[in-house]
N, C-alpha and C positions, 0 to 999 in steps of 0.2 A: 109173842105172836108167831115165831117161827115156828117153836115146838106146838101151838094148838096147829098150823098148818101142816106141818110134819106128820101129826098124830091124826085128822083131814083125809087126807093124804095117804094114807097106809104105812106112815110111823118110818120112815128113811129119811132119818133127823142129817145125815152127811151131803147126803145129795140136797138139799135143800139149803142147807148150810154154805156150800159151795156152789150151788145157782146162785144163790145172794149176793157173795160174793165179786162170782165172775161182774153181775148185775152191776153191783157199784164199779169195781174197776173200769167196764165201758163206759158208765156215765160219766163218771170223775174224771176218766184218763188220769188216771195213780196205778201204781202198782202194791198192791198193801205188802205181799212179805219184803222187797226193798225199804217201805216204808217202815214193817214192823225189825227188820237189821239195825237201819237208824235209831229207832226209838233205843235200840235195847245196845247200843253203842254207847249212844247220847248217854243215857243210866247207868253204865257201868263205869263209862269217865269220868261221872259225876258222882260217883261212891257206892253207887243201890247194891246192893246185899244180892250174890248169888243165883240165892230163891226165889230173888223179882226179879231180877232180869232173865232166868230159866222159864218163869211162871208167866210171862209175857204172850199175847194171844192176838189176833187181828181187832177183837172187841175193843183193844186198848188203845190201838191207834186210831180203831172211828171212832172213839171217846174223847178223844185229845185233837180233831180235828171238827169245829163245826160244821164245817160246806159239807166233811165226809158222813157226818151226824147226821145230816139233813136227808142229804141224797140216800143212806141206807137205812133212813125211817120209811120214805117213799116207796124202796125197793119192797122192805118188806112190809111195807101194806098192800102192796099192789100182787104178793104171791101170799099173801092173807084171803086177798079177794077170789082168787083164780088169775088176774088178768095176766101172770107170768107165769108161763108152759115150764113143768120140770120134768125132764127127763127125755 
């Protein structure tokens, strides 16, 4: 949904990316790259390989968070529709 908005849009797949972002951050009150340190702490004390905890991304902390699941389905339907200003 982001990238058909992106491409919408005039194809400035970053900025949009990072609208969403900011987006969930206000609403959640999280802060994802704290959240994504953790994750990739948490994994590397627990054995994970390198490659996974290098290859680690914000997608993976809203994947492993439901409330943050929810709230960044919303976000980006709602800059699907128009109703969230980019830029």
């Amino acid at each position: 949904m982001i990238n058909s908005a992106a491409y919408r849009l005039g194809g400035n797949y970053r900025d949009i990316r990072t609208k969403s972002y900011q987006e969930l951050e206000e609403r959640a009150h999280c802060d994802l790259n704290r959240r994504l340190r953790n994750l990739a702490q948490r994994l590397a004390e627990n054995g994970a390989t390198k490659s996974k905890v290098s290859s680690l991304s914000k997608m993976d902390v809203i994947e492993s968070d439901p409330k943050l699941k929810e709230i960044y389905t919303s976000v980006v339907k709602e800059i699907s529709i128009g109703s969230i200003k980019i830029g």
